[in-house]
Structure formats: structure tokens, C-alpha cells
GUPA-304266 format. One record per residue (C-alpha): residue number from 0; residue in one letter; chain; x, y, z. Coordinates in pm, 1 decimal, always signed. Example, Ala and Ser with C-alpha at 12.3 -4.5 7.8 and 13.67 -1.06 7.14 Angstrom:
<pts>
<pt><i>0</i><aa>A</aa><ch>A</ch><xx>+1230.0</xx><yy>-450.0</yy><zz>+780.0</zz></pt>
<pt><i>1</i><aa>S</aa><ch>A</ch><xx>+1367.0</xx><yy>-106.0</yy><zz>+714.0</zz></pt>
</pts>
This chain:
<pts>
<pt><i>0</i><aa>X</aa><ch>A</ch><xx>+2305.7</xx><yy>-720.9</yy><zz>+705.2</zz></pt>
<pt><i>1</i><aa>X</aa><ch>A</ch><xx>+2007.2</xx><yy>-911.3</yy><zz>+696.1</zz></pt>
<pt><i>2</i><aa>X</aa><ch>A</ch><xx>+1751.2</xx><yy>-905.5</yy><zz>+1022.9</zz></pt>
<pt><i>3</i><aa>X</aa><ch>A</ch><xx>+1885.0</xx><yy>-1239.7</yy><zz>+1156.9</zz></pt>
<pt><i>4</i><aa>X</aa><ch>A</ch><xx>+2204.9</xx><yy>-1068.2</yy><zz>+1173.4</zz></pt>
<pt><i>5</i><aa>X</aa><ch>A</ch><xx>+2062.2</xx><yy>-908.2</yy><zz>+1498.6</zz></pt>
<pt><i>6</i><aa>X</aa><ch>A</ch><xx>+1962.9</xx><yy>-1231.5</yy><zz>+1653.8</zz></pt>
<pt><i>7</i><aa>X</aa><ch>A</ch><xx>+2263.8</xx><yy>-1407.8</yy><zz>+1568.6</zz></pt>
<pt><i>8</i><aa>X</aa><ch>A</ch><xx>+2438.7</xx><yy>-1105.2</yy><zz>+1805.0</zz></pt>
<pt><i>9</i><aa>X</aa><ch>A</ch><xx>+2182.8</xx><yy>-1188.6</yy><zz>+2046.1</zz></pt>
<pt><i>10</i><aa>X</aa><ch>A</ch><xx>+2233.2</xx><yy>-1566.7</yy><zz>+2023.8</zz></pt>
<pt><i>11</i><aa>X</aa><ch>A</ch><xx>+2566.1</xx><yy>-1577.8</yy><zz>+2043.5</zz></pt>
<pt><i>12</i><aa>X</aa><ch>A</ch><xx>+2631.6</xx><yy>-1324.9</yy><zz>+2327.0</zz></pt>
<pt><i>13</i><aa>X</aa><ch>A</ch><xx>+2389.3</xx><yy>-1307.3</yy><zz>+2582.6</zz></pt>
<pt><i>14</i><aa>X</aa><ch>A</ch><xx>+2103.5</xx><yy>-1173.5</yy><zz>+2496.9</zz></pt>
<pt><i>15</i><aa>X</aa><ch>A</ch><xx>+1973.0</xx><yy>-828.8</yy><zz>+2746.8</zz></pt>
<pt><i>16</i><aa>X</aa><ch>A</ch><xx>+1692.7</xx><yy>-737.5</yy><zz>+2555.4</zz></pt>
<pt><i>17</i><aa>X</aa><ch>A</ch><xx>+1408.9</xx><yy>-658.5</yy><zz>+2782.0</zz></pt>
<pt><i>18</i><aa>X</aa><ch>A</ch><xx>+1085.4</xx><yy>-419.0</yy><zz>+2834.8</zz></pt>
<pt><i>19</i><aa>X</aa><ch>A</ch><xx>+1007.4</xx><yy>-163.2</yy><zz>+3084.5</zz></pt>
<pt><i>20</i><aa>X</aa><ch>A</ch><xx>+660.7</xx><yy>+21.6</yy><zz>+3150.3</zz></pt>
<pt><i>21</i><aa>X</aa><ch>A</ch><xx>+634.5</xx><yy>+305.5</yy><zz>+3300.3</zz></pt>
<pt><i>22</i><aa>X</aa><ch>A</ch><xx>+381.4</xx><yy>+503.1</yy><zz>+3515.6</zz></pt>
<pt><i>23</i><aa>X</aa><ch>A</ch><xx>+322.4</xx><yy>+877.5</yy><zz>+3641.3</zz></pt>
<pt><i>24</i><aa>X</aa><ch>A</ch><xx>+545.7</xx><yy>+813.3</yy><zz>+3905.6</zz></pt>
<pt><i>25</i><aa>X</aa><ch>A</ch><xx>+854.9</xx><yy>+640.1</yy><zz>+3723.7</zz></pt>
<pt><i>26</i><aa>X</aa><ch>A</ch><xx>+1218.7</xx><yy>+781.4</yy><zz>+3778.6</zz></pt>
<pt><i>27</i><aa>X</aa><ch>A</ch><xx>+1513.5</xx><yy>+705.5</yy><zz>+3623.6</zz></pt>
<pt><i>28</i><aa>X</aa><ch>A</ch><xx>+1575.4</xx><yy>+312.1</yy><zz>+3644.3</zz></pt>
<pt><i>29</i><aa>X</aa><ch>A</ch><xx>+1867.6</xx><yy>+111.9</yy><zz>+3543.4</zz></pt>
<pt><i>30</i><aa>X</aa><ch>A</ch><xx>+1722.7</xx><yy>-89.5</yy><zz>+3242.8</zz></pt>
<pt><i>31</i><aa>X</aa><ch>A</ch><xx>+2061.1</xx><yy>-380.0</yy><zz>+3237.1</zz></pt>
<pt><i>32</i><aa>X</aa><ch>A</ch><xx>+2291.6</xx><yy>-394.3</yy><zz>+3518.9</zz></pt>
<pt><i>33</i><aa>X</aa><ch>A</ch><xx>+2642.8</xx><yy>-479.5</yy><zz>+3391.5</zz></pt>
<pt><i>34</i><aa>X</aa><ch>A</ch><xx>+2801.7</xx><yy>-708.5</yy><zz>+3763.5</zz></pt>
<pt><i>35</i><aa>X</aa><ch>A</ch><xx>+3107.8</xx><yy>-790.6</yy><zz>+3476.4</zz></pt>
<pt><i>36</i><aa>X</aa><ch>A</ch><xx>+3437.9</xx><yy>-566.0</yy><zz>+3471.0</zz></pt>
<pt><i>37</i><aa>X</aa><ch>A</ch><xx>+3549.3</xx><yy>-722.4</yy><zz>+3191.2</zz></pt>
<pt><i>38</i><aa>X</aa><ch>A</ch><xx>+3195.6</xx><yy>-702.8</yy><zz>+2953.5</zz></pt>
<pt><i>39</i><aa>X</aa><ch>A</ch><xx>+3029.5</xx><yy>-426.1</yy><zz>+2756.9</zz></pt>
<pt><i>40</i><aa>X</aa><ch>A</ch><xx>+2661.7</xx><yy>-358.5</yy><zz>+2659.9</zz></pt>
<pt><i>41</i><aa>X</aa><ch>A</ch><xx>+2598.4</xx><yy>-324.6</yy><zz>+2325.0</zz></pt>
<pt><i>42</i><aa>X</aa><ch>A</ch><xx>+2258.9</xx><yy>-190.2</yy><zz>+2220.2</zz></pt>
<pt><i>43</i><aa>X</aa><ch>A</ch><xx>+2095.2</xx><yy>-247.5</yy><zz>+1871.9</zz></pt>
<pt><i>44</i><aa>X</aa><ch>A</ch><xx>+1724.3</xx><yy>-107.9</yy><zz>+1917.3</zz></pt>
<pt><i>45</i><aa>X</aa><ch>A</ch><xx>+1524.0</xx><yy>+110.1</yy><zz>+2124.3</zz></pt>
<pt><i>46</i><aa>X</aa><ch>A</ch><xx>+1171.1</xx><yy>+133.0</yy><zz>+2116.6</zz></pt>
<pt><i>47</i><aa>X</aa><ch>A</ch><xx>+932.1</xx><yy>+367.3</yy><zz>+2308.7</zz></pt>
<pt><i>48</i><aa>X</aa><ch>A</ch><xx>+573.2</xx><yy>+448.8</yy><zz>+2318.0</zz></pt>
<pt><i>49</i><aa>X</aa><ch>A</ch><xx>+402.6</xx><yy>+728.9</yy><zz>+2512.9</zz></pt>
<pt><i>50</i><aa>X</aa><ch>A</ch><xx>+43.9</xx><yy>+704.0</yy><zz>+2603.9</zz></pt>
<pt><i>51</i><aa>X</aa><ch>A</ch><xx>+13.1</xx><yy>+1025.9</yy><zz>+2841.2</zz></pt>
<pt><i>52</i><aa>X</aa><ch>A</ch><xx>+291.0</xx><yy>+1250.8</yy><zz>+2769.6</zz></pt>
<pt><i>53</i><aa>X</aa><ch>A</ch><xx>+436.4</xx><yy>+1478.0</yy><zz>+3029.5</zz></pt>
<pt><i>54</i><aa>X</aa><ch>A</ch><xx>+648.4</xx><yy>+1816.0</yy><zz>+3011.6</zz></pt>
<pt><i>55</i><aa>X</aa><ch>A</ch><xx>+1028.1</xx><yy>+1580.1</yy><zz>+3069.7</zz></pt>
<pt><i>56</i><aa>X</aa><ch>A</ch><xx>+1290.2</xx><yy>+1429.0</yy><zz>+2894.6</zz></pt>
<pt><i>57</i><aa>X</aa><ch>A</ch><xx>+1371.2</xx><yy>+1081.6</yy><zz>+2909.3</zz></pt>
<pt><i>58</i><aa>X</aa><ch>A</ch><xx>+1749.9</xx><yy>+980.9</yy><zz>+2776.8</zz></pt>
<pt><i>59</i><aa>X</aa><ch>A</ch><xx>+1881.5</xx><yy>+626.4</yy><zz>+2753.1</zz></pt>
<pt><i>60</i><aa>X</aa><ch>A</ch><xx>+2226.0</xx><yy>+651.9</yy><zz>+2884.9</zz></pt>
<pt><i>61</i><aa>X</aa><ch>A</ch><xx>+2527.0</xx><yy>+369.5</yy><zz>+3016.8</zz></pt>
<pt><i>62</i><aa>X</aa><ch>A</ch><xx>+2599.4</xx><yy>+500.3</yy><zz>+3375.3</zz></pt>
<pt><i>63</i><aa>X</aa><ch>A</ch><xx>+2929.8</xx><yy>+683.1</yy><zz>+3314.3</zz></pt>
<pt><i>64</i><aa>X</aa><ch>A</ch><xx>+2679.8</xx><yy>+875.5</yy><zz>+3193.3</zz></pt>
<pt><i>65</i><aa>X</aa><ch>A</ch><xx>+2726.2</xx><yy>+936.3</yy><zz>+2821.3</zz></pt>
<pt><i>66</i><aa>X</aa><ch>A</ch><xx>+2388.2</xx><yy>+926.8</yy><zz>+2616.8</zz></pt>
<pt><i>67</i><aa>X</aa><ch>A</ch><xx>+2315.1</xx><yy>+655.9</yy><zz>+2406.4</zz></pt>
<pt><i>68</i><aa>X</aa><ch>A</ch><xx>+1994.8</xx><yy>+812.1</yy><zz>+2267.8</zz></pt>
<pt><i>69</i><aa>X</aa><ch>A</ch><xx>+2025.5</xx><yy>+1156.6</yy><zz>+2348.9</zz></pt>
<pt><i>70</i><aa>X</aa><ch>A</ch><xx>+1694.8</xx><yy>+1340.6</yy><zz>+2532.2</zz></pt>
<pt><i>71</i><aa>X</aa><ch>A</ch><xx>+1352.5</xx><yy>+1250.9</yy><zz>+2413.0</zz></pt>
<pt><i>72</i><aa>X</aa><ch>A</ch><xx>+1093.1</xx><yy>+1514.6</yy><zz>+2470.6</zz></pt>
<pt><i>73</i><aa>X</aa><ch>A</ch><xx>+803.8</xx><yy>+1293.7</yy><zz>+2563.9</zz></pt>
<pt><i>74</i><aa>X</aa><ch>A</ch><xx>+551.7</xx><yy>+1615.4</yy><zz>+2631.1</zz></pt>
<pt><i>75</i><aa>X</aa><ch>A</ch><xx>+313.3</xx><yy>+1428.5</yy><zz>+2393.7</zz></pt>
<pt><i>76</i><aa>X</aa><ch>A</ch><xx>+190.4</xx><yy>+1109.0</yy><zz>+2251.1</zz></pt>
<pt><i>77</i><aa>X</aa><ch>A</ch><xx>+420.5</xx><yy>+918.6</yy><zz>+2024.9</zz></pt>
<pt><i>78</i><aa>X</aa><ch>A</ch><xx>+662.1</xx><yy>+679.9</yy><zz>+1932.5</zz></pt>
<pt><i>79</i><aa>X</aa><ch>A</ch><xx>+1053.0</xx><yy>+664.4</yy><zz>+1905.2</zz></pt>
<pt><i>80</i><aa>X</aa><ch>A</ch><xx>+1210.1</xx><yy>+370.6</yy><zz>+1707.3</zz></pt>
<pt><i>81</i><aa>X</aa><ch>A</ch><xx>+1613.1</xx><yy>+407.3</yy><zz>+1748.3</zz></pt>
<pt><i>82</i><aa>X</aa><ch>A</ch><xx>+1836.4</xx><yy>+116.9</yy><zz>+1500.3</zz></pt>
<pt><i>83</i><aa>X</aa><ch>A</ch><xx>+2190.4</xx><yy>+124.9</yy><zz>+1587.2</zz></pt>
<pt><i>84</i><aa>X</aa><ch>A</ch><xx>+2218.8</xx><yy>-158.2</yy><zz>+1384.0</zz></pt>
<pt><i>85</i><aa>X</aa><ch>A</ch><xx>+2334.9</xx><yy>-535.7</yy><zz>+1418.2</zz></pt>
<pt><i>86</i><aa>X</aa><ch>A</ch><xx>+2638.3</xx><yy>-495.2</yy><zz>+1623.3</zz></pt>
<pt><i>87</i><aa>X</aa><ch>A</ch><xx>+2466.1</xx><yy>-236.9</yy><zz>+1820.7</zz></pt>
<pt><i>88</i><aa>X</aa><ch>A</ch><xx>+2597.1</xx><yy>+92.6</yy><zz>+1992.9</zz></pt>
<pt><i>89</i><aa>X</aa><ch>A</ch><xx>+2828.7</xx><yy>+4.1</yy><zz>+2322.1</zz></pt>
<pt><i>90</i><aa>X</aa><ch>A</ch><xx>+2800.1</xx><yy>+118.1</yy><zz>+2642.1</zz></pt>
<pt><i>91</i><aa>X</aa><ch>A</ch><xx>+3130.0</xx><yy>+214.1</yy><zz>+2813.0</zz></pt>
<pt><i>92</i><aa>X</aa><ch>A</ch><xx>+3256.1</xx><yy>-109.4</yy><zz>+2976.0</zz></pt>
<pt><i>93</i><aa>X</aa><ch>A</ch><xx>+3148.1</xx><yy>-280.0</yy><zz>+3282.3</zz></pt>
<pt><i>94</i><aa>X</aa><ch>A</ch><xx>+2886.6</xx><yy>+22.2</yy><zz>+3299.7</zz></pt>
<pt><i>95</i><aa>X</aa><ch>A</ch><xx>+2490.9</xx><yy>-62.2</yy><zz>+3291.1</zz></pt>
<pt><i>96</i><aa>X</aa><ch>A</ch><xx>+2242.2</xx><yy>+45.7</yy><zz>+3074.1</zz></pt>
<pt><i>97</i><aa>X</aa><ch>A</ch><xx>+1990.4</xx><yy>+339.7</yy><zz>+3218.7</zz></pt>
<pt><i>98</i><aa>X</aa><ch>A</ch><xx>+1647.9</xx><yy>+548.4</yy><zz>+3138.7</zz></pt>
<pt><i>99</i><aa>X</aa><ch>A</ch><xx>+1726.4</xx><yy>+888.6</yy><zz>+3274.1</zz></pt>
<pt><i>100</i><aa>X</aa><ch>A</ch><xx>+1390.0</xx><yy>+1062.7</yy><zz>+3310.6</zz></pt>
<pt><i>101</i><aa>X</aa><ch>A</ch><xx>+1394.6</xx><yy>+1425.4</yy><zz>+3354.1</zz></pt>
<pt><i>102</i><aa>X</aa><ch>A</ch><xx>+1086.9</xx><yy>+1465.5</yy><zz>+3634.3</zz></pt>
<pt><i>103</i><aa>X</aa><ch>A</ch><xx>+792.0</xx><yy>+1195.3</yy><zz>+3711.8</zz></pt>
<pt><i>104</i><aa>X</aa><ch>A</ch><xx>+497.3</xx><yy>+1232.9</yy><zz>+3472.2</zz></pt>
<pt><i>105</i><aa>X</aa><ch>A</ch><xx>+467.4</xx><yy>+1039.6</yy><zz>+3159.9</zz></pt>
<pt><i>106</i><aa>X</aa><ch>A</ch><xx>+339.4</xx><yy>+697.5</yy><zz>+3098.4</zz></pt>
<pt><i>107</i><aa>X</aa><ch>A</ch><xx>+435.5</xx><yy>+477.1</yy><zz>+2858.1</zz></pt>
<pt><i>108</i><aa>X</aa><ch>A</ch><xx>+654.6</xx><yy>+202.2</yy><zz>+2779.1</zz></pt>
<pt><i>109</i><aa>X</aa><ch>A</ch><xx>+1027.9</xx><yy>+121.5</yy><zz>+2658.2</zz></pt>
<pt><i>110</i><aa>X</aa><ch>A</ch><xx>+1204.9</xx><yy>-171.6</yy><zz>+2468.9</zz></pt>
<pt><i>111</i><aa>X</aa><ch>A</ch><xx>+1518.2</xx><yy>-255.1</yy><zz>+2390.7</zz></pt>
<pt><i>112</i><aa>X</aa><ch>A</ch><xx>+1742.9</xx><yy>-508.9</yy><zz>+2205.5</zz></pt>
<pt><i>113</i><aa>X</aa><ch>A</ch><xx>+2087.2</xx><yy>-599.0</yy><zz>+2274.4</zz></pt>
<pt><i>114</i><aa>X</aa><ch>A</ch><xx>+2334.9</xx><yy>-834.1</yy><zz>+2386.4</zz></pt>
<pt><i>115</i><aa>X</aa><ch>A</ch><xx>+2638.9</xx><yy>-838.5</yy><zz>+2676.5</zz></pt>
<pt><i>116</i><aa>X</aa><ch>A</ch><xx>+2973.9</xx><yy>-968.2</yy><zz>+2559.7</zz></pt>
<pt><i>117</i><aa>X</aa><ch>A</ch><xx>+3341.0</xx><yy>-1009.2</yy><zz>+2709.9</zz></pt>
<pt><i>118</i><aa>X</aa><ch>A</ch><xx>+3561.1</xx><yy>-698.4</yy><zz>+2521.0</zz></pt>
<pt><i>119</i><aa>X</aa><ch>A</ch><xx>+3837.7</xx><yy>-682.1</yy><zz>+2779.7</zz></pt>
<pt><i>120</i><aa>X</aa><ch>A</ch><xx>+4054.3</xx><yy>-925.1</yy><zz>+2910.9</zz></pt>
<pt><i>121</i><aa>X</aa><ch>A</ch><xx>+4105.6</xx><yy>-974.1</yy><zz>+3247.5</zz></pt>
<pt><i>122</i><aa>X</aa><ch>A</ch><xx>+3885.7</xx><yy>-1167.1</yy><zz>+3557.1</zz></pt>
<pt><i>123</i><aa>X</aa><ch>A</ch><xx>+3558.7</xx><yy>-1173.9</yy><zz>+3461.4</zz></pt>
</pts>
């Protein structure tokens, strides 16, 4: 699938894509919060950059919580790129997207791509 394929996800679901920096101090933080029982979170890319690494973990996770990207060691300076391709890995449904972060420490920053769309039927 072409590159627009992502987009046209994105375009035709709502789009959740977003960016999150973090400092020393950062815990975990819920990245997309999912207010729809009937809706999943699908993911397509992750992104993540450390500037001052720290001895911790940080894991992308929906907040059942099963691991979407399972634990980065981010004890150094680098950079992550994660493609789950155009129709994206899901979250379990009506559950948000989260950054678990093992202890406070590292700075850097974290993007994502993705969309939200209905997958159950039901009140939304």
C-alpha cells in the first residue's frame, strides 16, 4: 500500500495522531483517551526521540493494558521508528492509548499516527 494509504485511514476515520514531549519529571500519560464504548484505536506509527536518556522503560500500551510496542529501554540517546502499517495495530476497544514509563528521568519526545473508528455496534 502506497503512503497515502495511511492518510486515507486517517481521513476517513478520525484522525488521533498527536505529539507528546517529555521532561525529567514525566510519568506515564494517556496519549488518546477513547470516551466511545463502541470505537477502537488503531495505531499505524510511533515515533520517539531521546535527548537525555535515563535508566527506564517506556512502553506504549491501550489501558487494558496489553503492549502495543513492547518496553523501550531509553537509558541512552536514540530513536525508535515503529510501522504497523496502514490499517494500523488496534487497541482493545473503547480502551485509550497510553505511554507507560517505568520511573521519571528521560527527556525526549513521542509521536504517533492513527485514527479512531466505530468496530462494534451498539450506542455510541
Amino acid at each position: 500500500m502506497a503512503a497515502d494509504a495511511y492518510l486515507k485511514q486517517r481521513m476517513v476515520y478520525q484522525d488521533i495522531s498527536g505529539n507528546l514531549h517529555t521532561l525529567a519529571g514525566t510519568t506515564t500519560t494517556t496519549l488518546v483517551t477513547n470516551a466511545k464504548t463502541t470505537e477502537q484505536i488503531f495505531i499505524q506509527k510511533i515515533h520517539i526521540e531521546i535527548t537525555t536518556g535515563a535508566a527506564q522503560t517506556w512502553s506504549f500500551q491501550d489501558s487494558t493494558p496489553t503492549d502495543i510496542v513492547p518496553a523501550v529501554s531509553v537509558a541512552a540517546i536514540a530513536h525508535f521508528d515503529f510501522d504497523f502499517g496502514p490499517l494500523g495495530v488496534p487497541c482493545a476497544l473503547a480502551k485509550n492509548f497510553v505511554l507507560t514509563i517505568s520511573a521519571a528521568g528521560a527527556v525526549g519526545w513521542a509521536s504517533w499516527e492513527g485514527y479512531q473508528k466505530r468496530t462494534a455496534v451498539g450506542v455510541p
